[in-house]
N, CA, C and O atoms as a Tripos MOL2 file, in Angstrom:
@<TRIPOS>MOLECULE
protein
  304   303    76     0     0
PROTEIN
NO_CHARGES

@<TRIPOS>ATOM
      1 N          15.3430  -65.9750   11.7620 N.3       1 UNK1
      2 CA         16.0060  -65.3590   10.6200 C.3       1 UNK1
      3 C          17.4230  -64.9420   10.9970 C.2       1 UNK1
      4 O          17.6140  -64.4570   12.1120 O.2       1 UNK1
      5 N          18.3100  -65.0820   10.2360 N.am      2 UNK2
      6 CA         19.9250  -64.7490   10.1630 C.3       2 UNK2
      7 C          20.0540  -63.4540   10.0980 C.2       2 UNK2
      8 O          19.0070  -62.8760    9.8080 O.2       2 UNK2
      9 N          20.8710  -62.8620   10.2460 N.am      3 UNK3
     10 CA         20.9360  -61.1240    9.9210 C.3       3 UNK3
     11 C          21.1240  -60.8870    8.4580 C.2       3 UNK3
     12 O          20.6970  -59.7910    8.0950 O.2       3 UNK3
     13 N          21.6950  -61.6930    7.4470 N.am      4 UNK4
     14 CA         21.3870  -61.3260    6.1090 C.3       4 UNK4
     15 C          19.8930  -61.3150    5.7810 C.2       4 UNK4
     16 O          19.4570  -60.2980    5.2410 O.2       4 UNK4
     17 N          19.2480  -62.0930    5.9820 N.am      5 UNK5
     18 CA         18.0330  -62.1670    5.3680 C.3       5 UNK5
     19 C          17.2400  -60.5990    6.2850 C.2       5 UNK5
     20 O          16.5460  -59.6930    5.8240 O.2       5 UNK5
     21 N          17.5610  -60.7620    7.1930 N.am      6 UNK6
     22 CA         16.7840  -58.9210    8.1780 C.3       6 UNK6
     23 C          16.9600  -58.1300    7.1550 C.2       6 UNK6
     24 O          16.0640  -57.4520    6.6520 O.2       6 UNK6
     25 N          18.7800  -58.1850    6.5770 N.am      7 UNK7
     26 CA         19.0360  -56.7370    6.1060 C.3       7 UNK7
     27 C          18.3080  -57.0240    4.6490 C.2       7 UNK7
     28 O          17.8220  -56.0180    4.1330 O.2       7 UNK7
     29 N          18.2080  -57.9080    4.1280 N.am      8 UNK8
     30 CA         17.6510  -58.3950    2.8350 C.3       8 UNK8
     31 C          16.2960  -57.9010    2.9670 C.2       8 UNK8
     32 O          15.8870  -57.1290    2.0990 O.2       8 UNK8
     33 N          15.6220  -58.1980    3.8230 N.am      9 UNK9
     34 CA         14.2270  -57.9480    3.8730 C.3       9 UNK9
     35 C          14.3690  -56.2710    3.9060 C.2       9 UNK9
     36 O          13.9790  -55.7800    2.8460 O.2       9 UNK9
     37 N          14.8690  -55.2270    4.9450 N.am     10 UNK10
     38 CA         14.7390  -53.8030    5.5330 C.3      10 UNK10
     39 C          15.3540  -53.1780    3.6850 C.2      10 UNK10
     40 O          14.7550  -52.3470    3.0030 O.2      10 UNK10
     41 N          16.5950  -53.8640    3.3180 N.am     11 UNK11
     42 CA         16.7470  -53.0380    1.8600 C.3      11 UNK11
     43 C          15.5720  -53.2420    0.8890 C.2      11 UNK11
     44 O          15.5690  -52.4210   -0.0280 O.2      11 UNK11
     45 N          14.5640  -54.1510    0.8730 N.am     12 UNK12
     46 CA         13.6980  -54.4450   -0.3650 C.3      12 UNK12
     47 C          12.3850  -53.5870    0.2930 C.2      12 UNK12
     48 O          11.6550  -52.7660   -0.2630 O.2      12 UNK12
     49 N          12.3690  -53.9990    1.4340 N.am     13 UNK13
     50 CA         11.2150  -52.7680    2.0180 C.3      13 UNK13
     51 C          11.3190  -51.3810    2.3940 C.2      13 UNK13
     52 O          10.3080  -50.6850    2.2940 O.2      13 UNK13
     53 N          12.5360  -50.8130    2.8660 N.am     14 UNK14
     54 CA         12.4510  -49.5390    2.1280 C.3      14 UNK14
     55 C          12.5380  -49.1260    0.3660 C.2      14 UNK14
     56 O          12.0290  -48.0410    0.0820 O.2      14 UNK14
     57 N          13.1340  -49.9120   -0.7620 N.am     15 UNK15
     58 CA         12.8090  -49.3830   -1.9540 C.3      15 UNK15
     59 C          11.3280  -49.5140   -2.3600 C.2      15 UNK15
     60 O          10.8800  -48.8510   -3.2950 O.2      15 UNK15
     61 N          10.4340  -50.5270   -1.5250 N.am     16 UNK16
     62 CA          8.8980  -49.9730   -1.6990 C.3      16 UNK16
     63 C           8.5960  -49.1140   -1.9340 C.2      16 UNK16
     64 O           7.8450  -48.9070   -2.8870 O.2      16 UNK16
     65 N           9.1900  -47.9560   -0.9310 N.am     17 UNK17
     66 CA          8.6450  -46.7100   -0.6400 C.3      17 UNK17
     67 C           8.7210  -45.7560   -0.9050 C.2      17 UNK17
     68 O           8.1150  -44.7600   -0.5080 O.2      17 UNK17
     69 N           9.9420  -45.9650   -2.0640 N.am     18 UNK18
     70 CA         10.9760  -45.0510   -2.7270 C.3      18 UNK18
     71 C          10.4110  -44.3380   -3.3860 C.2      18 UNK18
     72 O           9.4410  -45.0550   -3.6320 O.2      18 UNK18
     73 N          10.1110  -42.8570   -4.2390 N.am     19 UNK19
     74 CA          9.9530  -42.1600   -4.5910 C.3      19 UNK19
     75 C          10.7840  -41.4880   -5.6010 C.2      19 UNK19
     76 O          11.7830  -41.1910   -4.9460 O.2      19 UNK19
     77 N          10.9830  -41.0510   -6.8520 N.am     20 UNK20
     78 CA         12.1780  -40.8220   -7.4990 C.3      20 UNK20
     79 C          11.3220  -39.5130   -8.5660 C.2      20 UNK20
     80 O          10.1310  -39.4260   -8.8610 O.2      20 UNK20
     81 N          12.1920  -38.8530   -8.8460 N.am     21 UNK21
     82 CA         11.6240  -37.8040  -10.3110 C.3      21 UNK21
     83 C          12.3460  -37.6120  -11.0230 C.2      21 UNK21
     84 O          13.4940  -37.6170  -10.5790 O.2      21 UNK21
     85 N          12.2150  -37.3830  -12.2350 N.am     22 UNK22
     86 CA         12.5820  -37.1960  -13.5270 C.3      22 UNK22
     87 C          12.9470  -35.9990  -13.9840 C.2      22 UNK22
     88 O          12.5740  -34.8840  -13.6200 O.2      22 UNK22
     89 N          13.7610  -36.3390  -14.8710 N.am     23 UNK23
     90 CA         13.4720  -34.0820  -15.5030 C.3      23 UNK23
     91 C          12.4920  -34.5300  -16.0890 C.2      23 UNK23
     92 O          12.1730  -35.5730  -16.6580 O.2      23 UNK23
     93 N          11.9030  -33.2090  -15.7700 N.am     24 UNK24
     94 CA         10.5800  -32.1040  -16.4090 C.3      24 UNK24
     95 C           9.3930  -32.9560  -15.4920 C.2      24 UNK24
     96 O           8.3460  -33.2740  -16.0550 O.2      24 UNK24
     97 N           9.5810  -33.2440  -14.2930 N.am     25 UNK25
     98 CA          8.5740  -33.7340  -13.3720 C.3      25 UNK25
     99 C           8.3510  -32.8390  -12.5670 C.2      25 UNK25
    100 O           9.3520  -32.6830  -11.8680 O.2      25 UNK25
    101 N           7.1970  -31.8640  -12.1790 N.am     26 UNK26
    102 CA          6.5640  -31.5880  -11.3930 C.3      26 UNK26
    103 C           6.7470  -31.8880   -9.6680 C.2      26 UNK26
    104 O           5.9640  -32.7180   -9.2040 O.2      26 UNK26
    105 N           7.5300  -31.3830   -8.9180 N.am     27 UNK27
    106 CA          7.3540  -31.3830   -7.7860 C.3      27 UNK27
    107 C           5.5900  -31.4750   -6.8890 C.2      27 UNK27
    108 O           4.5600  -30.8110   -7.0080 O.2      27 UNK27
    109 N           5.8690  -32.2910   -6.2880 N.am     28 UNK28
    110 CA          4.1860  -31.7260   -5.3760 C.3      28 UNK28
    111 C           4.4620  -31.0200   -4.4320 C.2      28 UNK28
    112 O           5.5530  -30.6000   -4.0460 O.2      28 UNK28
    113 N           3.0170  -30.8220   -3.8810 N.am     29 UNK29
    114 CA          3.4140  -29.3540   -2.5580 C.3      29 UNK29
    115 C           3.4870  -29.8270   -1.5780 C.2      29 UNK29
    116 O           3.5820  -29.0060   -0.6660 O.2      29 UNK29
    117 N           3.4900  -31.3010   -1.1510 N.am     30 UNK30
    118 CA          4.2600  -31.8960    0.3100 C.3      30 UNK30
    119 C           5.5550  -31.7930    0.0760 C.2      30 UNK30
    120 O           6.2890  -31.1370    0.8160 O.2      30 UNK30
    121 N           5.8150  -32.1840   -0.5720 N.am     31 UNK31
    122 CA          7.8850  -32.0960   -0.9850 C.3      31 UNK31
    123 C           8.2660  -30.7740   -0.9820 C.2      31 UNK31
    124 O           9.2110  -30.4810   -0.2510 O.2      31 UNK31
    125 N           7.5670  -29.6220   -1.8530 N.am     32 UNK32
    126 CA          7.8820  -28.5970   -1.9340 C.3      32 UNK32
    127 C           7.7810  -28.0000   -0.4230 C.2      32 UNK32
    128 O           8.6120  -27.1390   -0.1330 O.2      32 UNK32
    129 N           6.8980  -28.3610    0.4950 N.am     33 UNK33
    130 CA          6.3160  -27.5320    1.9180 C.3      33 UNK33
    131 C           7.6360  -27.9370    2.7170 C.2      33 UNK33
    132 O           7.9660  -27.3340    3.7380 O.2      33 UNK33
    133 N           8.3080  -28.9090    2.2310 N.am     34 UNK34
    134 CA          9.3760  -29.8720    3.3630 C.3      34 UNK34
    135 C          10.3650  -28.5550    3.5020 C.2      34 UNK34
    136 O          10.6970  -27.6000    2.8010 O.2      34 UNK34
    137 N          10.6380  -29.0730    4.8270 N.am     35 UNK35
    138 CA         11.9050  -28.1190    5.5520 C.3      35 UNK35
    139 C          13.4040  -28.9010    4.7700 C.2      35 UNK35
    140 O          13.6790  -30.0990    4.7000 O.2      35 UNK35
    141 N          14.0200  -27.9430    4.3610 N.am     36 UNK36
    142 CA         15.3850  -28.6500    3.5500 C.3      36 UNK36
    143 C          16.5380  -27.2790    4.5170 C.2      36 UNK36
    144 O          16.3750  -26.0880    4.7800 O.2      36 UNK36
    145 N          17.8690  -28.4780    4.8300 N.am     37 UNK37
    146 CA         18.6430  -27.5530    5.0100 C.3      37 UNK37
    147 C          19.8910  -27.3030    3.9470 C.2      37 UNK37
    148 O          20.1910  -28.1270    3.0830 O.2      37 UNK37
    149 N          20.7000  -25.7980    4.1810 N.am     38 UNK38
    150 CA         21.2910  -25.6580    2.8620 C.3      38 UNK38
    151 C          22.4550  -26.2400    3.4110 C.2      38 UNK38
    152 O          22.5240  -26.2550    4.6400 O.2      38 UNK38
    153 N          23.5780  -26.8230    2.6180 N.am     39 UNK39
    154 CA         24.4620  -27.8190    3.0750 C.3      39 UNK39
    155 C          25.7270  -26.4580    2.6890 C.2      39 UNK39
    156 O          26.2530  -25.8370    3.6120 O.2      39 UNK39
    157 N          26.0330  -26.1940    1.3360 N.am     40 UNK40
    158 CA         26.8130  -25.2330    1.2660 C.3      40 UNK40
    159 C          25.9860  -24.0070    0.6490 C.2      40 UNK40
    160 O          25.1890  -24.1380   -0.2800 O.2      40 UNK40
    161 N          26.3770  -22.4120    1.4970 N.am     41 UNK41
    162 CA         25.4480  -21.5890    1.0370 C.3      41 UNK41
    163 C          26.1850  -21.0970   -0.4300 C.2      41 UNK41
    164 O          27.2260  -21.4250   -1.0000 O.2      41 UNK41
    165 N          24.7180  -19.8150   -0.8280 N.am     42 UNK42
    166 CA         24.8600  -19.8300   -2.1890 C.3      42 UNK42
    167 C          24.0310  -18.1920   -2.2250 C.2      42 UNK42
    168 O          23.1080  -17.8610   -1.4820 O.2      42 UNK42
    169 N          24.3620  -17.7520   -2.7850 N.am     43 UNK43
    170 CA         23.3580  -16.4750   -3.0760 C.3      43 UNK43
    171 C          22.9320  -15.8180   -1.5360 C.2      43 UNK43
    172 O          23.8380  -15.5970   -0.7320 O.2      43 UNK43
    173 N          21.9490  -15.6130   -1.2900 N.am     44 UNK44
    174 CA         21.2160  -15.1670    0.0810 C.3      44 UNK44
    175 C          21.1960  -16.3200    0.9680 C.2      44 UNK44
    176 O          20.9440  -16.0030    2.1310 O.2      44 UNK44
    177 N          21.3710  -17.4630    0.7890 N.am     45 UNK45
    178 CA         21.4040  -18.5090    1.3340 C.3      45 UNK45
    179 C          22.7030  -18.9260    1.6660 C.2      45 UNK45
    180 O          23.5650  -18.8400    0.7920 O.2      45 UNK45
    181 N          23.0750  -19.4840    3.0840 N.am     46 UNK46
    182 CA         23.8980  -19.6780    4.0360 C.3      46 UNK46
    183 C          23.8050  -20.7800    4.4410 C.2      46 UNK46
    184 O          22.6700  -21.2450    4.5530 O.2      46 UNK46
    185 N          24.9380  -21.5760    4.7980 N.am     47 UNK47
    186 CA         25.1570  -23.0450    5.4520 C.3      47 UNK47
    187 C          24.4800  -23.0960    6.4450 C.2      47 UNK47
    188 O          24.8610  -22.2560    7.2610 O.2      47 UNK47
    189 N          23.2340  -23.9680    6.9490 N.am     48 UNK48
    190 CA         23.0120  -23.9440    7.5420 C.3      48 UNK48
    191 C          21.6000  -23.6210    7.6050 C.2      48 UNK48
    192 O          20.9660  -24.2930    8.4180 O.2      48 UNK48
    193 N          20.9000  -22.6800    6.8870 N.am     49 UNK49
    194 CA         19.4930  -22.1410    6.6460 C.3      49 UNK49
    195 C          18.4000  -23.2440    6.3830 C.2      49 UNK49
    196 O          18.5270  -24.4130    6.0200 O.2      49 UNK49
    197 N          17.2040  -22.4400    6.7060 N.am     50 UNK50
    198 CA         16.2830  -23.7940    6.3840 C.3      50 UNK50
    199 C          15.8230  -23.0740    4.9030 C.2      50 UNK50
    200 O          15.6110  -21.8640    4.8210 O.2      50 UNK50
    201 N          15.7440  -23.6870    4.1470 N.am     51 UNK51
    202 CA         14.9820  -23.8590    2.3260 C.3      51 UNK51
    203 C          14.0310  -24.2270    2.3220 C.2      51 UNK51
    204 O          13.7530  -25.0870    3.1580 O.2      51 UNK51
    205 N          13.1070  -23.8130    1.4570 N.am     52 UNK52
    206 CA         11.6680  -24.9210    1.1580 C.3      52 UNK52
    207 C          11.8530  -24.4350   -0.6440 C.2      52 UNK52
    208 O          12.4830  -23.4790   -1.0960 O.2      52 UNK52
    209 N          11.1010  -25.4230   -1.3410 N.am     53 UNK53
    210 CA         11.1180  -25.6070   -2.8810 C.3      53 UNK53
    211 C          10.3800  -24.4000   -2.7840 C.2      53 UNK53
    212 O          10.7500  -23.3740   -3.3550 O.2      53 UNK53
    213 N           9.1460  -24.4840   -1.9480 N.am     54 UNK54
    214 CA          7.8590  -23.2830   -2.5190 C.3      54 UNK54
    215 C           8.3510  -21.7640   -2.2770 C.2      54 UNK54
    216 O           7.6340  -20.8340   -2.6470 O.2      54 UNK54
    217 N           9.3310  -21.5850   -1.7790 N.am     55 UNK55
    218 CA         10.0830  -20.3760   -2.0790 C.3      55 UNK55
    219 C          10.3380  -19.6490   -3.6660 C.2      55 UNK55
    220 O          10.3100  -18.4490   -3.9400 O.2      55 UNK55
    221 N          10.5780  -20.7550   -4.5330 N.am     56 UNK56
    222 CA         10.5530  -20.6730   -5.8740 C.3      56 UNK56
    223 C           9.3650  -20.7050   -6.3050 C.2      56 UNK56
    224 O           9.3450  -19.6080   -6.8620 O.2      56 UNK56
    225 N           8.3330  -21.1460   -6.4720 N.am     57 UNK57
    226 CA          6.8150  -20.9850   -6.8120 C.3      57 UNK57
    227 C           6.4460  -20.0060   -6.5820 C.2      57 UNK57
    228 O           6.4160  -19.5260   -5.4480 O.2      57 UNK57
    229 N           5.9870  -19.3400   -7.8340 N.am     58 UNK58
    230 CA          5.2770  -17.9900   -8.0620 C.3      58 UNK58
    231 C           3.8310  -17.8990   -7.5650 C.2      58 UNK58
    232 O           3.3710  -16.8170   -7.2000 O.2      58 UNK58
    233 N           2.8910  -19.3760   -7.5430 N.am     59 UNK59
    234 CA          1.9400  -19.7040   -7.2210 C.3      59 UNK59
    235 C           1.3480  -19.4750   -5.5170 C.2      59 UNK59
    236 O           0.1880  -19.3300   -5.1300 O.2      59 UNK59
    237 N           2.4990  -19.5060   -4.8100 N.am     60 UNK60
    238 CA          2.5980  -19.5020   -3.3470 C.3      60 UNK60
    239 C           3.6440  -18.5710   -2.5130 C.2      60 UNK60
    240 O           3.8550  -18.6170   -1.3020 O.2      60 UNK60
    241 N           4.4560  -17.4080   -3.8240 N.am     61 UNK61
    242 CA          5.5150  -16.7710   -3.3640 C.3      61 UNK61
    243 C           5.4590  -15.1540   -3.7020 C.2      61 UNK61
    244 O           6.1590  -14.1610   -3.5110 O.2      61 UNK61
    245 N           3.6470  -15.6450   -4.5900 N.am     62 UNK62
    246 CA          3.6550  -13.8430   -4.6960 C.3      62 UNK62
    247 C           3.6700  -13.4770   -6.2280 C.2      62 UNK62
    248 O           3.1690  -12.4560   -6.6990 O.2      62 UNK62
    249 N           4.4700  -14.6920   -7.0990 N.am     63 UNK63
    250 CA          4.1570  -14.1280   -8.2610 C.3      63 UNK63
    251 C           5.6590  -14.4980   -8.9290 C.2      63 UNK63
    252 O           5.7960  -14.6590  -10.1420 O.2      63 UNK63
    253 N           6.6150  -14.5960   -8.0970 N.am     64 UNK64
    254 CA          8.1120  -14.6150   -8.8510 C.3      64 UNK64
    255 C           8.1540  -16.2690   -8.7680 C.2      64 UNK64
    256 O           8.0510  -16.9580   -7.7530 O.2      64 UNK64
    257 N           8.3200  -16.6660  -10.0280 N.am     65 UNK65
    258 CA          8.1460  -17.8740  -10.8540 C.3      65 UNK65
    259 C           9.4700  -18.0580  -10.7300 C.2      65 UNK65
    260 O          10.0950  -17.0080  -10.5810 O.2      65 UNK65
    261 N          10.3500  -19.4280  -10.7470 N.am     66 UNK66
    262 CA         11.4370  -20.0030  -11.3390 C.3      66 UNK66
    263 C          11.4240  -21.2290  -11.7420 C.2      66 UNK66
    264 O          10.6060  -22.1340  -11.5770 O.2      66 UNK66
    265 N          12.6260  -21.1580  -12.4040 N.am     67 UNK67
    266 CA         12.9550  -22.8540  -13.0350 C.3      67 UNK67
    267 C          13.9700  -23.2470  -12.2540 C.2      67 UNK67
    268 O          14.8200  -22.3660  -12.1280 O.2      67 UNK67
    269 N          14.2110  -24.3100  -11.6460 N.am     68 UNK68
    270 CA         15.5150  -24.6770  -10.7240 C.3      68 UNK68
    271 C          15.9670  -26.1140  -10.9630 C.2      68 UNK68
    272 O          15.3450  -26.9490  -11.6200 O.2      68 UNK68
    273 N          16.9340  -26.2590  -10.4490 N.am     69 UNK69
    274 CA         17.9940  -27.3480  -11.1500 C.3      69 UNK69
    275 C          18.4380  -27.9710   -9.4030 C.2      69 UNK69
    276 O          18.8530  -27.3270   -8.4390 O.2      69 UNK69
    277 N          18.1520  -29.3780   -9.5350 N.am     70 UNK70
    278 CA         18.1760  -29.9190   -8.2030 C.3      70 UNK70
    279 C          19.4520  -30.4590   -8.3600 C.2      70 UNK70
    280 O          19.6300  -30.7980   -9.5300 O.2      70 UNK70
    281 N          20.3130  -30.6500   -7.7080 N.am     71 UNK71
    282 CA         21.4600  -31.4530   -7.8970 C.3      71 UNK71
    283 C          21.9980  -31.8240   -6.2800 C.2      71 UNK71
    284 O          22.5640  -31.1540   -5.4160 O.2      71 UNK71
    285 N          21.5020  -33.2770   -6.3550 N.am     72 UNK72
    286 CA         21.8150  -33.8540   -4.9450 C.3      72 UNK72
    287 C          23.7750  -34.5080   -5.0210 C.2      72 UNK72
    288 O          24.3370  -34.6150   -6.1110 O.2      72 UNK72
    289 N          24.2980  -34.7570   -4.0530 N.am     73 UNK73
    290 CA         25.3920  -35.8620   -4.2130 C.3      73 UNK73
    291 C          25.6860  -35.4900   -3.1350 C.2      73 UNK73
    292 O          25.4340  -34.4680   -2.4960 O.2      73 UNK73
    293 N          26.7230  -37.1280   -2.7810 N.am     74 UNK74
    294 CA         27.7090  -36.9840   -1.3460 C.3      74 UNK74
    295 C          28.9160  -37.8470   -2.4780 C.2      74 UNK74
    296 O          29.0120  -38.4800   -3.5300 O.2      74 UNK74
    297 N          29.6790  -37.2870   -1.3060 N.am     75 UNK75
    298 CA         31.3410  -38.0570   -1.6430 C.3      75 UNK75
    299 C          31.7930  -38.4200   -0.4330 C.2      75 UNK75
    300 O          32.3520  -37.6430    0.3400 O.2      75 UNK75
    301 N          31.6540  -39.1760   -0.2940 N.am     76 UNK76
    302 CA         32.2990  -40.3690    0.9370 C.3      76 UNK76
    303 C          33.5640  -40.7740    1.1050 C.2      76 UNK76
    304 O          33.8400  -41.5890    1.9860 O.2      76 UNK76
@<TRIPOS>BOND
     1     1     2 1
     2     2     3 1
     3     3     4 2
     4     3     5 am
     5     5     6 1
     6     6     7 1
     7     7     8 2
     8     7     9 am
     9     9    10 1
    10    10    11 1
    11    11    12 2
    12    11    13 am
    13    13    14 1
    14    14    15 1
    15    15    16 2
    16    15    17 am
    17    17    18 1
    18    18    19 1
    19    19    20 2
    20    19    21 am
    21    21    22 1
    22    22    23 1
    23    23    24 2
    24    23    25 am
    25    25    26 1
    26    26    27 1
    27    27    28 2
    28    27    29 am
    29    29    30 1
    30    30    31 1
    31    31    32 2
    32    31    33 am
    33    33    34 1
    34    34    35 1
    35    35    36 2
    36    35    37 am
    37    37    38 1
    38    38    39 1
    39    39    40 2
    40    39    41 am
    41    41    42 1
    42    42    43 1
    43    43    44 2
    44    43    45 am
    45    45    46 1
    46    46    47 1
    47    47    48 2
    48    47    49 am
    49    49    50 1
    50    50    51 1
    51    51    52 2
    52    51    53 am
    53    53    54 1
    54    54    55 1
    55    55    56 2
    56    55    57 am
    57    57    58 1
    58    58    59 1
    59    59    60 2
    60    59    61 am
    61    61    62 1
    62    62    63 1
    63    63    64 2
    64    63    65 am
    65    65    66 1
    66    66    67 1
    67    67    68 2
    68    67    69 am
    69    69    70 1
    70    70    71 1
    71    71    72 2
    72    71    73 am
    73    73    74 1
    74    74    75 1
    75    75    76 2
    76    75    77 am
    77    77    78 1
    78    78    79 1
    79    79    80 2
    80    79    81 am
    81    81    82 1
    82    82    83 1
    83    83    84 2
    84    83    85 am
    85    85    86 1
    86    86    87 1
    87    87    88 2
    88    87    89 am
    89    89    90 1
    90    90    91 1
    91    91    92 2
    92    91    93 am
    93    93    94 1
    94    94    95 1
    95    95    96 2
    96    95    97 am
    97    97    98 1
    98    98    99 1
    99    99   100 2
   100    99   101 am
   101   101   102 1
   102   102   103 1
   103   103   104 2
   104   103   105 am
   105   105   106 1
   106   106   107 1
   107   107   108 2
   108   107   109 am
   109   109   110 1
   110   110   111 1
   111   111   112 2
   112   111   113 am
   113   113   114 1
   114   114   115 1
   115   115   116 2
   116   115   117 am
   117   117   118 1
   118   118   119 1
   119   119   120 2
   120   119   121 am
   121   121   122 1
   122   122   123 1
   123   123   124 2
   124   123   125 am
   125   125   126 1
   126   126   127 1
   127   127   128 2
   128   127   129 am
   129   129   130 1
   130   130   131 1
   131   131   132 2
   132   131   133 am
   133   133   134 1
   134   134   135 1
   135   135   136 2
   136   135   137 am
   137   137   138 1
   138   138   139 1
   139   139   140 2
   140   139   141 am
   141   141   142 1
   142   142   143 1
   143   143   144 2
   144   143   145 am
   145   145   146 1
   146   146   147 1
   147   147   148 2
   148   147   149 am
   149   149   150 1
   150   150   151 1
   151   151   152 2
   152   151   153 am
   153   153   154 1
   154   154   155 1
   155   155   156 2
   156   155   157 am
   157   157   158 1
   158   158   159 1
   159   159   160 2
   160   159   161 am
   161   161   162 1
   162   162   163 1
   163   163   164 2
   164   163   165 am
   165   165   166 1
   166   166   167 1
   167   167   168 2
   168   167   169 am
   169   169   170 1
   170   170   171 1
   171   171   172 2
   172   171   173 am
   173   173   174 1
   174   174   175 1
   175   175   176 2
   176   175   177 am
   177   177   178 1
   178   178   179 1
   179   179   180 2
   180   179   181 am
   181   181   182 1
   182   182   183 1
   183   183   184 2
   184   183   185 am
   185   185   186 1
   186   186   187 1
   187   187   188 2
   188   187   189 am
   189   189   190 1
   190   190   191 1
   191   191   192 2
   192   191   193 am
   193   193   194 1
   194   194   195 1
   195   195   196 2
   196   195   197 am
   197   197   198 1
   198   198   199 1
   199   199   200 2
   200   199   201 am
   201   201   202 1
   202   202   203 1
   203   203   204 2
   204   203   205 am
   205   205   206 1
   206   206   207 1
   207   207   208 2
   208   207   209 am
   209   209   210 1
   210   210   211 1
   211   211   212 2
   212   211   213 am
   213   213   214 1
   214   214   215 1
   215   215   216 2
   216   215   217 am
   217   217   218 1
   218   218   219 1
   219   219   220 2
   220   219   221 am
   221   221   222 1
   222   222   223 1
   223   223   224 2
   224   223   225 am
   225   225   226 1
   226   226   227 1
   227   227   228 2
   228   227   229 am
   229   229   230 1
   230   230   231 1
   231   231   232 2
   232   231   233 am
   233   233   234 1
   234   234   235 1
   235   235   236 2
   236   235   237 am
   237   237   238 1
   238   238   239 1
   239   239   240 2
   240   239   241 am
   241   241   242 1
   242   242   243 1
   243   243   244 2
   244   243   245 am
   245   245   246 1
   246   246   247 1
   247   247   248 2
   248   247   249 am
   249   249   250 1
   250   250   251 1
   251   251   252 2
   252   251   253 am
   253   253   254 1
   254   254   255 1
   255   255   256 2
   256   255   257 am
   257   257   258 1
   258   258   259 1
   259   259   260 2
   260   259   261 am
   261   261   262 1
   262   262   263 1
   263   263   264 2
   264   263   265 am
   265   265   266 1
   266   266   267 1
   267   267   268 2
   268   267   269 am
   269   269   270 1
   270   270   271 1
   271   271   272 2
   272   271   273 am
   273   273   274 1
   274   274   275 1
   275   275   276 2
   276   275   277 am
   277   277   278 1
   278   278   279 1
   279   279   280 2
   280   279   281 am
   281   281   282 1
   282   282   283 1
   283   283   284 2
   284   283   285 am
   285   285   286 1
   286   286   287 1
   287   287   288 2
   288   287   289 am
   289   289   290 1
   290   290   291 1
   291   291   292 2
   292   291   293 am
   293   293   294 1
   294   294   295 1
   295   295   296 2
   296   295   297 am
   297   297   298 1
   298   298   299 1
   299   299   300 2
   300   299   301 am
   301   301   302 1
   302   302   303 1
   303   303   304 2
@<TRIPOS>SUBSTRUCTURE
     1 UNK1         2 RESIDUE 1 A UNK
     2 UNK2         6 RESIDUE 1 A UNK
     3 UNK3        10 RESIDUE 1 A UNK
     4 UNK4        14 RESIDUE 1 A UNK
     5 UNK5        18 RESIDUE 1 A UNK
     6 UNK6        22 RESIDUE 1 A UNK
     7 UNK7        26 RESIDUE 1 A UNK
     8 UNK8        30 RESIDUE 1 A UNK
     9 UNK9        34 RESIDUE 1 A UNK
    10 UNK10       38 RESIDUE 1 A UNK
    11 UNK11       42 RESIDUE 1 A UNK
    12 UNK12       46 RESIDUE 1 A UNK
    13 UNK13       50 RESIDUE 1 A UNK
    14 UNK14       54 RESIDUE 1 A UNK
    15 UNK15       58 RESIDUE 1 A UNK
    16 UNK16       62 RESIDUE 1 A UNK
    17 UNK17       66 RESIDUE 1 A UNK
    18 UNK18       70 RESIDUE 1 A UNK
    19 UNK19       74 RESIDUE 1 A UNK
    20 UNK20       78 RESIDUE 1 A UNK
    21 UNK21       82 RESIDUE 1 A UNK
    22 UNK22       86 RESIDUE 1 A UNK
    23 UNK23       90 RESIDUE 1 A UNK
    24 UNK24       94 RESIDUE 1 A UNK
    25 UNK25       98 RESIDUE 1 A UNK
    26 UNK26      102 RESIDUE 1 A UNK
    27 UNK27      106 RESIDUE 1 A UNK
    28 UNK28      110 RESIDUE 1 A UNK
    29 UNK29      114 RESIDUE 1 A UNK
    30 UNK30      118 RESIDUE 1 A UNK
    31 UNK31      122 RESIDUE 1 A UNK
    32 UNK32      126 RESIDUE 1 A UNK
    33 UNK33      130 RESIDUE 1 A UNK
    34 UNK34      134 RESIDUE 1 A UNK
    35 UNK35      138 RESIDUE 1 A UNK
    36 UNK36      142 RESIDUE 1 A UNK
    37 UNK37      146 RESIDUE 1 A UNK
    38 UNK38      150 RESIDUE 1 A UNK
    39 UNK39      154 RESIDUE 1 A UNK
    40 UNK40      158 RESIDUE 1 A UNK
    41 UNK41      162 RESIDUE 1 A UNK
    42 UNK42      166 RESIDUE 1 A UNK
    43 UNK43      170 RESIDUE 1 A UNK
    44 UNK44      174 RESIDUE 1 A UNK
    45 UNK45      178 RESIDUE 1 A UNK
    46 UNK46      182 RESIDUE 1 A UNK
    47 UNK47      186 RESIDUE 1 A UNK
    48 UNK48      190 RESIDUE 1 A UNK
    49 UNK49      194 RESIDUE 1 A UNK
    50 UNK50      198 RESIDUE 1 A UNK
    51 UNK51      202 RESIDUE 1 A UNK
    52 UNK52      206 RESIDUE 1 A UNK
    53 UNK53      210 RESIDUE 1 A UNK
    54 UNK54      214 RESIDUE 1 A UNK
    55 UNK55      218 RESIDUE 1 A UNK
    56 UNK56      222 RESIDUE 1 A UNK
    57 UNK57      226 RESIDUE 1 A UNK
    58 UNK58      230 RESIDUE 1 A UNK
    59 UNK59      234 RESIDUE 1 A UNK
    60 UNK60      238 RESIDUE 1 A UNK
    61 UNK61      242 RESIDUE 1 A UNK
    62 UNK62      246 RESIDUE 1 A UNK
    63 UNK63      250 RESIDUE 1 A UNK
    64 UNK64      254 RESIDUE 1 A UNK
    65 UNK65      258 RESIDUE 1 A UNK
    66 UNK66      262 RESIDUE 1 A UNK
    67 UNK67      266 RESIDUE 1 A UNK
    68 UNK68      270 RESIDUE 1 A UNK
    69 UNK69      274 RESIDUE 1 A UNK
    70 UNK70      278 RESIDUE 1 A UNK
    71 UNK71      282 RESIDUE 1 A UNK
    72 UNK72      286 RESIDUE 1 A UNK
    73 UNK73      290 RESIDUE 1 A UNK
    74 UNK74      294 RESIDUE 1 A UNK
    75 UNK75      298 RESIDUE 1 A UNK
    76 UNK76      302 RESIDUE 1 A UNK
């Protein structure tokens, strides 16, 4: 195999595996359990900190419920 067809093959087999959500989709509690770091801080949170989603879950945080707004991006 040529190196186009490698990279052809490694790009179509990682979007196999891909995973994506929607608004008003439900997080699960492996994603939510994941260690996230904060890139720029914000509130009590600092560059640099580790995050988890289930911090926000009232279900696993004690009782204080939220609604949160994910907003990923890079600029290259």
């Amino acid at each position: 195999m040529n190196k186009i067809g490698i990279g052809l093959f490694l790009l179509f087999f990682g979007f196999s595996f891909s995973q994506t959500y929607c608004a008003g989709d439900q997080i699960s509690l492996e994603h939510q359990n994941s260690q996230l770091t904060v890139g720029a801080g914000f509130e009590e949170y600092n560059a640099g900190d580790d995050l988890y989603l289930s911090d926000f879950n009232g279900d696993l945080n004690g009782g204080s419920y939220s609604i949160i707004f994910v907003e990923m991006s890079a600029s290259w």
